[in-house]
N, C-alpha and C positions, 0 to 999 in steps of 0.2 A: 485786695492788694497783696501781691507775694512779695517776698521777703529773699533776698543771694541765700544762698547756702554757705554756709558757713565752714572755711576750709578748715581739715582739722590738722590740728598743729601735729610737728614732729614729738614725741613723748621725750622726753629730757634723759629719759635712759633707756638703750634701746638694746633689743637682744639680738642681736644682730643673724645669727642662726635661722630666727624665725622671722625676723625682716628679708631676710637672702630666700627662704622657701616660699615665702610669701610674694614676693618679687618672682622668683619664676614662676605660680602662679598664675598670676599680672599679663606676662611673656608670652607664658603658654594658650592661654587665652585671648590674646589682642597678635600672638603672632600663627600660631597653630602648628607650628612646626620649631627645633631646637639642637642644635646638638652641644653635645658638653663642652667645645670648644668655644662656640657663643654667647653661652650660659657663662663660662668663668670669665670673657670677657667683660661681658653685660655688670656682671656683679664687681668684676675687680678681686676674685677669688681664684686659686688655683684650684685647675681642671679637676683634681683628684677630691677636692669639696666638693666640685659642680656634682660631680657622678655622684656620690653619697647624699645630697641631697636628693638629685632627681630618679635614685633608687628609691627614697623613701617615699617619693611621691609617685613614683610605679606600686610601692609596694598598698597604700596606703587607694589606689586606684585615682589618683586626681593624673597622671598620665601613663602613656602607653607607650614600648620603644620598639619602632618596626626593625625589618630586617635589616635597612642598614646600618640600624644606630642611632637613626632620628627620634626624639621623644614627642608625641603628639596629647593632645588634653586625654586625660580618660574621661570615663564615664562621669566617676563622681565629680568632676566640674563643673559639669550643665546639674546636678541633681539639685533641687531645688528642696526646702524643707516638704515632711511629710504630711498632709492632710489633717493625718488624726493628731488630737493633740492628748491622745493618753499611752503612750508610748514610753513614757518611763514607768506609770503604773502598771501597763503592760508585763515588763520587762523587771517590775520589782514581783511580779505576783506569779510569771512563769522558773523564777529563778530557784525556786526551795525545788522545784518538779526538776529542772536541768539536772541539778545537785544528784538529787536522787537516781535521774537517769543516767548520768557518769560513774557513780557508784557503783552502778549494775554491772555496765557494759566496759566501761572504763575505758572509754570514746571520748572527744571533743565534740561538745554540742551545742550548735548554734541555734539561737532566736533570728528570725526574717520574719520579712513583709514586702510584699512588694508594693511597687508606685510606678504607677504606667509601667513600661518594657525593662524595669530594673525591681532590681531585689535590691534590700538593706540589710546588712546584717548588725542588730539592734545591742546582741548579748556572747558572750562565749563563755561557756565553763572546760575547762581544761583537761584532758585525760590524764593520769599520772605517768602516765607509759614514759620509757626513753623516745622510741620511736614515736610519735603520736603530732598530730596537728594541730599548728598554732593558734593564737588569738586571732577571729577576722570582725573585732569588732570595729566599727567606721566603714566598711568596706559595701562597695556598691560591685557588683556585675550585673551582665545581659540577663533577664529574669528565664527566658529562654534557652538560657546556657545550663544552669543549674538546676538540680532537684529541687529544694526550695521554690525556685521559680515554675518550675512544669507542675508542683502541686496546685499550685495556686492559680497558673496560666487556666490549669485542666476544667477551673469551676468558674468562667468567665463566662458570660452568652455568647453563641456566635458572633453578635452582631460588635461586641466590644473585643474580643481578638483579632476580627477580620481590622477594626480599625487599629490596632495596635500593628500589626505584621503585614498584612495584603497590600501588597503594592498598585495602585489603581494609576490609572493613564492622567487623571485629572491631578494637577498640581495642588500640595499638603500646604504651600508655605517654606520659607527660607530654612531649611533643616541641616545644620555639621553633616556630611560625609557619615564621621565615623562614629553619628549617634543612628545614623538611617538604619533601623532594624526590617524594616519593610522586605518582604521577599517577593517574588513572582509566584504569578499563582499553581502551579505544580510543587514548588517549595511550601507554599504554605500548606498545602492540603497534608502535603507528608508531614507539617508540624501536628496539625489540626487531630489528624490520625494517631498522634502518636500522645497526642493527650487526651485521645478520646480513651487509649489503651492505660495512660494512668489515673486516669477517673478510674475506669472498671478495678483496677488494681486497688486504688486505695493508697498507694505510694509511690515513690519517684527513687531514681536511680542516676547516679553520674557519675562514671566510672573519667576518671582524665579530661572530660571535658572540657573542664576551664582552669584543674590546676596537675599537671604532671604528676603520674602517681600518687594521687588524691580520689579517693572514690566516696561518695555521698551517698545517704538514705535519707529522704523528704519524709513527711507526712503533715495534714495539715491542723491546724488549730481553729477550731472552730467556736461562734459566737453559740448561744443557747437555741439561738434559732435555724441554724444549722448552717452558717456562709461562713465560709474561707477568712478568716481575718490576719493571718501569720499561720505560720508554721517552721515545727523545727527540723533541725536538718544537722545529724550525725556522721561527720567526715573520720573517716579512717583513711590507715595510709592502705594503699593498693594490697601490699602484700595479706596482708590481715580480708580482706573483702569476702573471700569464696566463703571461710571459717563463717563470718556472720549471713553471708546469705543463706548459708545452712542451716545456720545458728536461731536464736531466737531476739536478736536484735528489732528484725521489724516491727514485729508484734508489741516489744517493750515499749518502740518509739512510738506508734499508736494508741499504745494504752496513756501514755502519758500524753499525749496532745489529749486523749479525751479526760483525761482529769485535770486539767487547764482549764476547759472549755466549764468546769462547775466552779473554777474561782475568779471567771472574768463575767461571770452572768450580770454585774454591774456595771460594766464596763463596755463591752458593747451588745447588739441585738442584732 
């Protein structure tokens, strides 16, 4: 015998900021399309809220605002929890290493992992620079888009990338628009290609890619037994990039993924 679901009641104090975020949300999700004039209607908020709220949810990737102005779900809406469930241990046990490799280089350094066709960025340590790149912890992009994501794309079988990216003529199932990563087959071959060239390499590169004057260095983290399990990923701002490609930045970021890989040997195989 099943039992109603039981509605849950309104909370007797409410914070209304994050009722209103949470609310578009809701919106963005059951409507798929918004603009900030709908939104302050919808809420009963003036339009100059709505923006500030659905900047923070651009910023934070739960949406995305095309060219006319429209805001559409992002990524992280459909992202669903992640597999593994040691991901804070993870992330307590890469963190002394981040530490140390800011120190060096005096970069912002991020912890990832990817899940299906998206990266997650798990961790951030902070560069101390004026200039220097933000916090992206919580943040989901295309794992294709980013260094982080091409390290990790790069050590996939064929047979598990082709399902991720290759567009085939036989229907996937009901898929969002704007989560379909799938390409045609000359598009993927050029993906396929160009991870086959950061396998050889051993690192990833993303110069503007995915954030305006933002240029990334991937490498990955590896379990004891040698598979791809996360990897970190050193964004600098552009102008700074030629100085470390010269520089000895790469090498740092690899030496320290491989001195991870001897304090997660518990953690996974």
């Amino acid at each position: 015998m099943t039992h109603p679901k039981k509605v849950t009641e309104r909370p007797a104090y409410v914070v209304e900021s994050v009722d209103n975020a949470l609310r578009l949300l809701q919106i963005l999700r059951d409507v798929g399309a918004l603009r900030i004039k709908d939104a302050a209607a919808e809420l009963h908020i003036a339009p100059s809220t709505a923006h500030r709220l659905l900047s923070m949810l651009v910023y934070r990737g739960f949406a995305v605002q095309d060219t006319q102005r429209v805001y559409h779900p992002g990524s992280a809406l459909e992202a669903g929890p992640a597999a593994n469930d040691w991901t804070l241990q993870l992330t307590a046990r890469c963190r002394p290493h981040m530490e140390a490799l800011v120190s060096e280089c005096n970069e912002t350094v991020n912890l990832v992992i990817r899940v299906g066709d998206q990266v997650r960025f798990l961790w951030s340590e902070l560069s101390t620079e004026l200039l220097r790149v933000g916090d992206r912890r919580g943040q989901v992009f295309d794992a294709e888009l980013t260094a982080a994501g091409r390290i990790l794309l790069a050590e996939l079988p064929p047979d598990a990338l082709e399902h991720l990216y290759l567009q085939r003529d036989e229907p996937r199932g009901p898929e969002p628009r704007w989560r379909d990563r799938r390409m045609p087959a000359g598009e993927f071959e050029r993906l396929r290609a160009d991870l086959a060239a950061v396998r050889a390499a051993g690192f990833a590169v993303n110069v503007g890619r995915t954030e305006e004057g933002v240029a990334v260095f991937g490498a990955a983290i590896r379990s004891p037994a040698g598979k791809a399990v996360a990897a970190l990923a050193v964004a600098v701002p552009v102008t700074r990039f030629q100085r470390h490609v010269e520089g000895t930045l790469v090498s740092r970021v690899r030496r320290t993924a491989h001195l991870i890989t001897a304090d997660i040997d518990d953690l996974v195989t």
